[in-house]
VOGU-3710 file (C-alpha; in Angstrom, 3 decimals, decimal comma):
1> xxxxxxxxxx> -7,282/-10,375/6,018  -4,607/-12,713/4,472  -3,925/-15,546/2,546  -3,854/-18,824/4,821  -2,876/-20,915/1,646  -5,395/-20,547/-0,154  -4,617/-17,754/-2,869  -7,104/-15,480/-5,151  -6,233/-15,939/-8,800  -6,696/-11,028/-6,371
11> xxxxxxxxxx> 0,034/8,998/3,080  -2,080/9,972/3,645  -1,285/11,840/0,134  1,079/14,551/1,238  1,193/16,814/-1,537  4,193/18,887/-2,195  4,661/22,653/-3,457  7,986/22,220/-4,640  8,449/22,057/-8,228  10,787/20,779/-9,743
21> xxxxxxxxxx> 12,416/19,948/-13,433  12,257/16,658/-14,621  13,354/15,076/-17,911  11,091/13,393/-20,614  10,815/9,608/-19,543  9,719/8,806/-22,968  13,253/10,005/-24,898  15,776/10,148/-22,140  16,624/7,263/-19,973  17,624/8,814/-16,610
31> xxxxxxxxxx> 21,163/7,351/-14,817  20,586/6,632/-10,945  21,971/9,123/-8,499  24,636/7,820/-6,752  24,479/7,848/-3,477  26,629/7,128/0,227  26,453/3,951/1,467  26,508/4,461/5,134  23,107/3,903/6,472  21,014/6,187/8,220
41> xxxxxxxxxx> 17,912/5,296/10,735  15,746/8,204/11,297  11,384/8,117/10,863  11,277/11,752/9,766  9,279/10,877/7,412  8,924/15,139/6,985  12,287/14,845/5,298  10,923/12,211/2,606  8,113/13,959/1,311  6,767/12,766/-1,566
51> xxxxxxxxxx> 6,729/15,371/-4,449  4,748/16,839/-6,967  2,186/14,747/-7,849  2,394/12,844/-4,243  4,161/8,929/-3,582  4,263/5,524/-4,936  3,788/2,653/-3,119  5,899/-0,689/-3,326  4,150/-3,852/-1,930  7,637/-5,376/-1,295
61> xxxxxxxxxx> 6,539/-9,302/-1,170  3,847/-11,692/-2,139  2,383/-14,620/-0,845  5,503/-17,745/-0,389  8,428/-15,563/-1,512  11,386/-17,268/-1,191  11,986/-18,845/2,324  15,589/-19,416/4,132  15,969/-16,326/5,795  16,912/-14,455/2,324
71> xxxxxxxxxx> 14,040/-12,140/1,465  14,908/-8,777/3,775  18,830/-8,783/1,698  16,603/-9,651/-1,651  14,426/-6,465/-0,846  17,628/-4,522/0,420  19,514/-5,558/-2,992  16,589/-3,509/-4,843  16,488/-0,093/-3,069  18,143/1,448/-5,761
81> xxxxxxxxxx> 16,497/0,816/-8,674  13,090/1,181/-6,893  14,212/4,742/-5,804  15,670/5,443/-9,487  12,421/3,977/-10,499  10,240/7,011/-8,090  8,841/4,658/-5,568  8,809/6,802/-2,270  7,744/3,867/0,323  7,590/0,552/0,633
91> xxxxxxxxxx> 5,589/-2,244/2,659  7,186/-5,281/4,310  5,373/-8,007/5,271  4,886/-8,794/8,946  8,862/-8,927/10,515  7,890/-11,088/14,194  8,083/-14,435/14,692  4,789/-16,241/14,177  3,276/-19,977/14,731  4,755/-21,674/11,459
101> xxxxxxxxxx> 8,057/-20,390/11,850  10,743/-20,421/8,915  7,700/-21,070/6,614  5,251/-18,540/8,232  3,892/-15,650/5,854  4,207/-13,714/9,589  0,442/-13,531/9,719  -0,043/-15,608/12,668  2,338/-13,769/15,225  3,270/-15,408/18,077
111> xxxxxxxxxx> 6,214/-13,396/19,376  5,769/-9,570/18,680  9,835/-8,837/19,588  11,309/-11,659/17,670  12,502/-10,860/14,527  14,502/-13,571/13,887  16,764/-13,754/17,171  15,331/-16,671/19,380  14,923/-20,314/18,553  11,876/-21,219/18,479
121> xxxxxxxxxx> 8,511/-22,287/16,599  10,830/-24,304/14,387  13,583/-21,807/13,467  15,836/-18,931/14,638  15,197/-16,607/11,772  11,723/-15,676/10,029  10,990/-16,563/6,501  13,114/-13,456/5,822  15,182/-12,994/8,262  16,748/-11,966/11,059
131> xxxxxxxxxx> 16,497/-8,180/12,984  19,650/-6,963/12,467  19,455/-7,852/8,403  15,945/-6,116/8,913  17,138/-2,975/10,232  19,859/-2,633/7,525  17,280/-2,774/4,847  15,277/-0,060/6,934  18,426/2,281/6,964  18,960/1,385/3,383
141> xxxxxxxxxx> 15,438/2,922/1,872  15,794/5,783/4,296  19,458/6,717/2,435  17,560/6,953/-0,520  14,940/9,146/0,800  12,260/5,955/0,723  10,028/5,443/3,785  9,290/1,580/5,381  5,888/0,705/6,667  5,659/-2,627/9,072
151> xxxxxxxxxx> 2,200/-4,500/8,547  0,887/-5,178/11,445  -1,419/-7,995/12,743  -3,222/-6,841/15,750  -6,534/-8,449/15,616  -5,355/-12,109/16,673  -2,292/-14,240/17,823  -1,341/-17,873/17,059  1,507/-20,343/18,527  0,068/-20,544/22,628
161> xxxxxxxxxx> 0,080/-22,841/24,578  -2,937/-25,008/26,001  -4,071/-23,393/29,498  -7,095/-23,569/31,226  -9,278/-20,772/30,525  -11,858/-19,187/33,282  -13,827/-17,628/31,188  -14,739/-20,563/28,959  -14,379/-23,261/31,220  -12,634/-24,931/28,145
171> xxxxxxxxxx> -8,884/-25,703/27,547  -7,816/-22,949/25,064  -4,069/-22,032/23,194  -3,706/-18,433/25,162  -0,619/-19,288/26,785  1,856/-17,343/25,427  5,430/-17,397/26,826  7,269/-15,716/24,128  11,208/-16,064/23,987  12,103/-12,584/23,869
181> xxxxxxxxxx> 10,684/-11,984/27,229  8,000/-9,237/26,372  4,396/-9,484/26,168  3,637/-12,513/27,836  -0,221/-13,435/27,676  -3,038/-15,899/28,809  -6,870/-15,814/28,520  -7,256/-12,660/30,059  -5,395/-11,027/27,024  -7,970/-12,570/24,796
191> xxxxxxxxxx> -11,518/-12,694/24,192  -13,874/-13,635/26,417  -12,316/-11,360/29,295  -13,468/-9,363/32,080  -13,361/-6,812/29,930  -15,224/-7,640/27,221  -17,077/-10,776/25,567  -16,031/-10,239/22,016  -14,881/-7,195/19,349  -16,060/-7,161/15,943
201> xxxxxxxxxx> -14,539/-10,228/14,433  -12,254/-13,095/14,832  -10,196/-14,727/12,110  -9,550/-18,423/11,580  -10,422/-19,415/14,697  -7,122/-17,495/16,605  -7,427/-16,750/19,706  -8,625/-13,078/19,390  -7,154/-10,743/21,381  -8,423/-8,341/23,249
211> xxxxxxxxxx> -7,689/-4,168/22,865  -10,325/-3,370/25,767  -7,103/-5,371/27,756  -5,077/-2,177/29,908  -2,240/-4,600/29,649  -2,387/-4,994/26,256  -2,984/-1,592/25,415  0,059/-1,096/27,149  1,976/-3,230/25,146  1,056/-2,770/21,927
221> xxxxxxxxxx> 1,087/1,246/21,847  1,574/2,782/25,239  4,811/1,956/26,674  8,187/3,157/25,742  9,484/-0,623/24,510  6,013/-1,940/23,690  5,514/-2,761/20,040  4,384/0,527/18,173  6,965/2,227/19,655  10,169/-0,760/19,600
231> xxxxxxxxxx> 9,285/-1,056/15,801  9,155/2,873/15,566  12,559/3,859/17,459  13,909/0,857/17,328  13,250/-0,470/13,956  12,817/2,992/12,269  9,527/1,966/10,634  7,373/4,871/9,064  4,790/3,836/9,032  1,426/1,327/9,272
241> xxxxxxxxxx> -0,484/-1,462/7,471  -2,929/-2,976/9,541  -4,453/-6,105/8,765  -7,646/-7,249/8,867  -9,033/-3,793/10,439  -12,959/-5,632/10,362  -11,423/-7,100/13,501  -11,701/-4,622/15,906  -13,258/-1,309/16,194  -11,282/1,406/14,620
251> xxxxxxxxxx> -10,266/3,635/17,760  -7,880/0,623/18,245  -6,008/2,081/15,209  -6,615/5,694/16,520  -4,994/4,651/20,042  -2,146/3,144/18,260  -1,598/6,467/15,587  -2,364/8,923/18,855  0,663/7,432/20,547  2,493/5,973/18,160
261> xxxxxxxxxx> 2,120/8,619/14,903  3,039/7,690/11,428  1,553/6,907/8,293  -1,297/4,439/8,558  -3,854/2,317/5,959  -6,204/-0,316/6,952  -7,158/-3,159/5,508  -10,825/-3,046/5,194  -12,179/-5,272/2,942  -14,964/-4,403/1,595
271> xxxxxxxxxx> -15,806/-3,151/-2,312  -18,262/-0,707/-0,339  -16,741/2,390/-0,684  -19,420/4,354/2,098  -18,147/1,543/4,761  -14,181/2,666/3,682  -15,480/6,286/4,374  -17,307/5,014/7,937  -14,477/2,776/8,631  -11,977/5,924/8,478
281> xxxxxxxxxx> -13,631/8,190/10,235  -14,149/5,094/12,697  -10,280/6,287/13,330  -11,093/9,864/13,722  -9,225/10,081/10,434  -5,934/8,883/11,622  -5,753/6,156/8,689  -6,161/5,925/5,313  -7,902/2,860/3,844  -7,088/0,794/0,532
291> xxxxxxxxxx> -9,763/1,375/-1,670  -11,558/-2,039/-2,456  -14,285/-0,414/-4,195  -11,948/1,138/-6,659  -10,352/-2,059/-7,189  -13,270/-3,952/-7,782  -14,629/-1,290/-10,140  -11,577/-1,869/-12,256  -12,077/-5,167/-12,764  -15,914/-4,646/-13,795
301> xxxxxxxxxx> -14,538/-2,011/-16,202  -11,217/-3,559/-17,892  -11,958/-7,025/-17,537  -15,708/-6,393/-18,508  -15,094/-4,390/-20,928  -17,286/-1,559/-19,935  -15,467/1,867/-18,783  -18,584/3,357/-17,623  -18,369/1,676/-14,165  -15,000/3,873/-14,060
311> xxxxxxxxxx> -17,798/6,442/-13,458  -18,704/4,722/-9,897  -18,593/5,504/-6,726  -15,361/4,793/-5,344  -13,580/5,413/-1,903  -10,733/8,343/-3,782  -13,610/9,934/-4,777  -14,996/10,879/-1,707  -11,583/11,052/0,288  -8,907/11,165/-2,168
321> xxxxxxxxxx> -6,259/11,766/0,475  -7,046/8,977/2,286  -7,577/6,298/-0,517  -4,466/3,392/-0,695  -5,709/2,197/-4,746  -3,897/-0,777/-5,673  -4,059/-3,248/-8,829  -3,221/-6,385/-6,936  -2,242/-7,885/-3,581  -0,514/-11,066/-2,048
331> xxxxxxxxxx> -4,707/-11,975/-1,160  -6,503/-11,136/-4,150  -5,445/-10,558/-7,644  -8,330/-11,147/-10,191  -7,420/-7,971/-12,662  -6,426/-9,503/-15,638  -6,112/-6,201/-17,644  -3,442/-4,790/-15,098  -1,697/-1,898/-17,936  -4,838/-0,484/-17,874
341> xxxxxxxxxx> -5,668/-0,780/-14,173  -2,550/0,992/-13,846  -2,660/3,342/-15,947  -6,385/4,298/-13,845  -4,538/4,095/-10,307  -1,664/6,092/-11,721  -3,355/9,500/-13,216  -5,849/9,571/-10,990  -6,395/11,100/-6,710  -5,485/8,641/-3,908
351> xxxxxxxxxx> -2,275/7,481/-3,273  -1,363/4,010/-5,562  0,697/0,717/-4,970  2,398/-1,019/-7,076  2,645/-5,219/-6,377  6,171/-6,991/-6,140  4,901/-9,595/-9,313  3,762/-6,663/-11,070  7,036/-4,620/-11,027  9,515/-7,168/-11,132
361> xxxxxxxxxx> 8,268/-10,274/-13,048  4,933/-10,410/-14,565  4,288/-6,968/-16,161  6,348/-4,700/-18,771  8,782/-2,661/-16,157  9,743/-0,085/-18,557  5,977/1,465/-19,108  5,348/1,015/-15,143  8,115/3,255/-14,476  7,371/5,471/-16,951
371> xxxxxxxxxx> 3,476/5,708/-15,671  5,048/6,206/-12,033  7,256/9,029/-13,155  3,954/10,478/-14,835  2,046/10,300/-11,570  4,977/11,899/-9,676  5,925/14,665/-11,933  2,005/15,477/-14,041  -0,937/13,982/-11,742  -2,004/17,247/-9,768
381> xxxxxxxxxx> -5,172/18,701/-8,528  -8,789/17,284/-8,710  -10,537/14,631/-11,076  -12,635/15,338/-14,016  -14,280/12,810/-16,024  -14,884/14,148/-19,588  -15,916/11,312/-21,356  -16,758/7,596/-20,908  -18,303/4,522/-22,470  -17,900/0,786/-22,727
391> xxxxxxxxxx> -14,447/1,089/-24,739  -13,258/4,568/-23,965  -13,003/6,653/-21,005  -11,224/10,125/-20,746  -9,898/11,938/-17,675  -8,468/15,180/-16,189  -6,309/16,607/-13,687  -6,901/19,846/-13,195  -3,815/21,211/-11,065  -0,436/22,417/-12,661
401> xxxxxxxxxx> 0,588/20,850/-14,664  -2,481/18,407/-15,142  -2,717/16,025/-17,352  -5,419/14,331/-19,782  -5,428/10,527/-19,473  -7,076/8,584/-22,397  -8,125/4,271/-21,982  -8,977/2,641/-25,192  -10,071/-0,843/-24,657  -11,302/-1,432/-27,884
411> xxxxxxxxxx> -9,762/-2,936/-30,874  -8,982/0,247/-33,191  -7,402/3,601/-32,789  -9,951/6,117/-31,235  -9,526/10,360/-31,400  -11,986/12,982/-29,767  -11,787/16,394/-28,560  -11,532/17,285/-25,203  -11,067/20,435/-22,918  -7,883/20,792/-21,321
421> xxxxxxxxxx> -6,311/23,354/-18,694  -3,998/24,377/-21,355  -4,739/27,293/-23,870  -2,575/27,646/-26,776  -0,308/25,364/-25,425  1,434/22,224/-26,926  1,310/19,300/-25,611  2,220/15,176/-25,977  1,539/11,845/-24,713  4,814/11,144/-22,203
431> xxxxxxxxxx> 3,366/7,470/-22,813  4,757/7,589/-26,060  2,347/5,579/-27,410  1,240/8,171/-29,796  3,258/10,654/-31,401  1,341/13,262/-31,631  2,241/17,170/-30,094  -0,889/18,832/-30,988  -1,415/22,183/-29,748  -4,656/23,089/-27,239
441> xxxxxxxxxx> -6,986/25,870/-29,398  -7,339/29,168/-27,214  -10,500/28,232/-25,651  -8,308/25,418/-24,348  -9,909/22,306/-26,799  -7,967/20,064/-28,803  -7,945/16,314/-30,130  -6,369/13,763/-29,125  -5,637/9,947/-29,629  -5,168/6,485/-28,478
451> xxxxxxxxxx> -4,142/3,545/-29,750  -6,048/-0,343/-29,455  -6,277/-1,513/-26,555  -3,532/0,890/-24,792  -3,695/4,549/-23,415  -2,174/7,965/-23,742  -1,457/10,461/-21,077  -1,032/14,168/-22,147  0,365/17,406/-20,841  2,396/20,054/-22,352
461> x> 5,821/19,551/-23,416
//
């Protein structure tokens, strides 16, 4: 689903067995690596795997960024700091050219192969750009070891033209007659067809196309230049974000990740976290899924001020390595309490996002980097809730090394004991937001701390 003006004011988690050493975030500042400028295009996304405690994703726009044709140099311009930073991927909004042109969002496609090459719909260039500014800002992440997923809009087009259409007897806008000569359609590519009456939902009215379509099948994931595989070879994209999945039936996404491959997460949108679950296994478990449910839960819990909903069902809990958790979005951002929500999405299983806004303009930078560097380097092994209640909630990872993870969302500094993995062991908050190094007793208990309305994270020195 996506924004159509009107906003909300809301890898699959490959884990690595390479360890490595990494500095304290909280008392040294790390320089960036340098690194060659000559870009590289590859999708071996097996050479970028994430590492110890799995990757970090960037949501690399938000709704009405900049327009002019700017935005993929913008995005290019910030590689570097994002890798120094420990993001590992990052999401572009949709790259073809779509109904509204320069001022198009990209989520009403109209030409699947123009990226900002052919004039027409009102411009030459999308809202971001053109393909071969596109492509350098793919071969730019993948220098630094970061991977590029494409979101793609499958369930419905926008920008035909009116033909008559046989199987409504009606004049509809099916005529499509794009400009880069591929994937030319008309009302048999949509629904009603002779294949089928209807899939399970259409969206604003688009003409809604239709996946039971051989041809387009074809185009979208079976041919050699059709679009999964032009924006994988061609484009180098990594991966998948597929909008509005409550479109069609998931074995569309399954068809596309059989003969396409990649990383994949669907936008389901739903706080349900069973109809996540169906919806994945819907694609025979070729996608992950953004967890909804999670993010609603947060919001009960920090912006209600009640941490036992933290205790919830959510869709990381009962597929953590196919959960996408996220604090915000360009469609919906109604967490008001984001440190915390971060915080959650960062010690905890699934695989989290962090939002443009968030990273670079609304929220403190410094303690998001330091909470990604905590979930990259301590977050490891299963989930173990050891304590919760309207204003505190306690956590722990129990792989190596682990960590505790402590939310205060009351008004005064709160301490309890808690069981650990660590016996005889000392340990600190790599928060710094207390000072304490207390050392774990040898049945493995010790006491920790947190201060108002904040949160510590602890593992040994």
């Amino acid at each position: 689903m996506k924004n159509v003006r009107l906003k909300f004011s809301g890898i699959l988690l490959l884990m690595s067995i390479i360890i490595s050493s990494c500095s304290d975030p909280v008392t040294e500042q790390q320089s960036p690596v340098e690194k060659d400028d000559t870009p590289i295009t590859t999708n071996n996304s097996q050479a970028r795997l994430p590492g110890l405690g799995g990757g970090v994703l960037m949501q690399a726009f938000y709704w009405d960024v900049p327009a002019g044709g700017v935005w993929y140099d913008s995005i290019k311009a910030k590689i570097p700091s994002w890798d120094a930073a420990g993001i590992s991927a990052i999401w572009l909004p949709p790259v073809s050219k779509a109904q509204n042109g320069p001022y198009s969002m990209g989520y009403d496609p109209a030409d699947y192969f123009d990226f900002g090459d052919y004039n027409q719909h009102g411009s030459v260039q999308t809202r971001f750009g053109n393909k071969a500014e596109l492509v350098s800002l793919i071969n730019t992440a993948h220098s630094y070891n970061i991977d590029v997923y494409a979101d793609i809009v499958l369930n419905h087009n926008s920008g035909g033209a009116l033909e008559s259409n046989p199987y409504t007897g009606t004049n509809t806008y099916t005529d499509f007659n794009p400009a880069s000569g591929k994937f030319y359609r008309s009302a048999s590519d949509f629904h009603p067809n002779s294949y089928a009456s209807n899939d399970e939902g259409i969206f604003g009215g688009f003409p809604d196309l239709s996946h039971s379509a051989p041809y387009v099948q074809d185009w979208l994931w079976n041919r050699a230049d059709g679009v999964g595989k032009y924006y994988r070879d061609s484009l180098g994209f990594d991966g998948w974000r597929f909008d509005y999945v409550k479109g069609f039936g998931g074995w569309v996404v399954k068809e596309w990740m059989d003969n396409v491959g990649g990383f994949a997460v669907g936008e389901y949108w739903d706080g349900n976290a069973q109809l996540l679950q169906d919806w994945v296994n819907a694609t025979n478990r070729t996608s992950s899924a953004f967890d909804f449910a999670c993010y609603y839960k947060m919001d009960e819990a920090f912006d209600g001020n009640d941490l036992t909903k933290l205790q919830d069902d959510m869709f990381w809990k009962r597929d953590a390595y196919k959960a996408v958790t996220f604090v915000t979005n360009h469609d919906t951002d109604i967490i008001w309490d984001k440190m915390h929500a971060y915080a959650y999405i960062m010690t905890h299983e699934g695989y989290p996002t962090v939002f443009y806004n968030d990273f670079e303009q609304w929220l403190d930078k410094d303690k998001l980097i330091n909470l990604i560097w905590i979930h990259n380097n301590k977050a490891v092994g299963s989930t173990s809730i050891q304590y919760a209640d309207n204003d505190e909630y306690i956590a722990r990872r129990n792989g190596s090394p682990g960590l505790i993870v402590y939310l205060n969302d009351s008004n005064s500094w709160v301490e309890r004991w808690v069981d650990t993995n660590w016996s005889s062991t000392t340990i600190k908050d790599y928060t710094g937001n207390s000072t304490w190094q207390p050392t774990t007793q040898a049945d493995s208990w010790v006491k920790i701390q947190c201060p108002p309305n904040s949160y510590t994270i602890w593992s040994p020195l």
